[in-house]
N, C-alpha and C positions, 0 to 999 in steps of 0.2 A: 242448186243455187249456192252461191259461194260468197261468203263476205266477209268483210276486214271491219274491224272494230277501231272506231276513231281514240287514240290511246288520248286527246283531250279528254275523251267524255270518261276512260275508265279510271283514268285518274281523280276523278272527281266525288265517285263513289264506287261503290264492288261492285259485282257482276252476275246480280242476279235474274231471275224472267226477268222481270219488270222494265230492269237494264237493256234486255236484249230486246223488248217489244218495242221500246223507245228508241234503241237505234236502226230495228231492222222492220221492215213492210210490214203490219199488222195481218196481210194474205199470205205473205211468205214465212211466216214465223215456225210452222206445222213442216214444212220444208227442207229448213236449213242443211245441209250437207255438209258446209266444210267453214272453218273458220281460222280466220287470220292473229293471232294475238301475239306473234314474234313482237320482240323490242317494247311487248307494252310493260304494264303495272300487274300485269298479274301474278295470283300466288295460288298456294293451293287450297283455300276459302273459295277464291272462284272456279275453281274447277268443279269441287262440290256439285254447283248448280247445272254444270253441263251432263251430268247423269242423266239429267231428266230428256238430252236431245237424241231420242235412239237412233234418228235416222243420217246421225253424224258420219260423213266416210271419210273427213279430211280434218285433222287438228296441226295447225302451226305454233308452238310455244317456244319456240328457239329466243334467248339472251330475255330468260324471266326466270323468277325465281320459282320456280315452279321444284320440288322435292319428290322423294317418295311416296313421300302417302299425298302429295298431290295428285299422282299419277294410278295411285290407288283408285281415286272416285272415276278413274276412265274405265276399270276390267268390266264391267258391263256393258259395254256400247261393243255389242256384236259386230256391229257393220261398218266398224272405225276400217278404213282400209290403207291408210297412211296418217303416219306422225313421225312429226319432226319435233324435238325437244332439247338438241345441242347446245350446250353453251350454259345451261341450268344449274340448277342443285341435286339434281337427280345421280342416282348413282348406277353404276352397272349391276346392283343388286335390283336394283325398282325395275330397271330395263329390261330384267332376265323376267321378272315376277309380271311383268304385263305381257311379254312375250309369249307366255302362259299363260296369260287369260285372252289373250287374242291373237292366238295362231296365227292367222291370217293376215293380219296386218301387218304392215310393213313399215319399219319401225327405224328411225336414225335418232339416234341419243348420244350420251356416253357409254 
């Protein structure tokens, strides 16, 4: 399952469970796969919370201010299988150091 986060509601507050249980099906929460957050309000406080989605294989952050140690609280999500993060604050230092914690993934940044 795959979903796009209404950038109204994250602008309104962070993005933590509680956030995510409110936007997304209370049966599909256990689910989630891939998410949508290009062009929103996020930083790297809310990425924090996404550690906890192991079964994530798909992250969109592209044109947010999203940094390095934003991109830090992803090297645990084994099963990330594509990110896109262009357009960020991220660097080609953070890009090389995730690219190292997740081989596999396939990865567009700076």
């Amino acid at each position: 399952m795959h979903y796009k986060v209404d950038d109204s509601l994250a602008v309104r507050e962070p993005f933590p469970k509680r956030f995510l249980r409110r936007c997304l099906p209370r049966e599909y929460f256990d689910e989630v796969q891939g998410i949508y957050l290009s062009r929103s309000k996020a930083t790297d406080a809310e990425l924090a919370h996404l550690a906890a989605l192991t079964e994530l294989t798909s992250l969109y952050l592209d044109d947010t201010q999203v940094t390095d140690a934003g991109l830090a609280h992803l090297h645990g999500l084994k099963n990330l299988e594509r990110l896109s993060f262009s357009r960020t604050r991220a660097t080609l230092k953070g890009r090389a150091e995730l690219q190292r914690a997740l081989p596999d993934c396939r990865v567009a940044g700076p």
